[in-house]
N, C-alpha and C positions, 0 to 999 in steps of 0.2 A: 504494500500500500504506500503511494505517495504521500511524503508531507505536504502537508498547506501551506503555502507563500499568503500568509496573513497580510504581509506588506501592499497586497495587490486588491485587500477588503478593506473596507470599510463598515464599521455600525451606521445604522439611522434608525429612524424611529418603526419602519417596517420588517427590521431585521439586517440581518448584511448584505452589502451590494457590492460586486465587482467594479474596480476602480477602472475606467478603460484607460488605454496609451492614450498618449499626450495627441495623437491626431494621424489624419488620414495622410495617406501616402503622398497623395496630389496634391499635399497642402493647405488644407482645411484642420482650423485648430474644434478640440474637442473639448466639452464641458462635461464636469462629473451631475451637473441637474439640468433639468428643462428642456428646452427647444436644441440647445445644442448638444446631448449627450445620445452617441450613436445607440443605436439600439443592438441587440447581442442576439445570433444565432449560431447552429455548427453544420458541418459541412465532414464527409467523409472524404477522403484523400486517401492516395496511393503510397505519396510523396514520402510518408513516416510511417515506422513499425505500430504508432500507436493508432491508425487511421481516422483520426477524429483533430478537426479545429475549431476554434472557438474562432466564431467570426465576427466583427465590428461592422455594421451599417452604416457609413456616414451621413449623417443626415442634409449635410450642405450638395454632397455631388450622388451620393446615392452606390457609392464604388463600396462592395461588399470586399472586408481587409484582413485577410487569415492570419492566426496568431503563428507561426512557426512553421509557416507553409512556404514551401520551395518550390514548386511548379504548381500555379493555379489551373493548368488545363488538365491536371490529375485529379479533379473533384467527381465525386458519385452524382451521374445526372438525375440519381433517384432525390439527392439533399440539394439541389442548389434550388431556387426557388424560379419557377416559371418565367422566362424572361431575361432572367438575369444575363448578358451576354457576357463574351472573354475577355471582352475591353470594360468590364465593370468590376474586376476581378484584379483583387491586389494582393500582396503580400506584406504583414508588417514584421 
């Protein structure tokens, strides 16, 4: 079992919430509340033994941004969501 990087939670009043990275690849910065905090899904990959990322929505351009992901064109087109094209697809 992995430890927990606490460093990367935070408390609130709903319980804890994942802290997201500083910002999207293309340069949009990112807020931890509100209007500008990307919203969070996962994506299976090739890419890594562990086939799962955690992926960042940016809310400003909309470019879905994998946590530890090396090749975005290795995603399961069963997890990427309807739409999403290769040029929407980042890596952070």
């Amino acid at each position: 079992m992995a430890d927990v990087d606490w460093s990367r939670w935070r408390r609130t009043p709903r319980g804890y919430q994942l802290i997201p990275p500083a910002g999207c690849p293309r340069g949009h910065r990112w807020t931890m509340d509100g209007p500008g905090r990307p919203s969070e899904r996962s994506v299976s990959c090739s890419c890594t033994r562990e086939r799962r990322h955690l992926v960042w929505v940016c809310p400003a351009c909309g470019t879905y941004c994998a946590e530890g992901c090396t090749d975005v064109g290795s995603w399961a087109p069963s997890t990427i969501p309807v739409g999403v094209p290769p040029d929407r697809r980042a890596a952070l």
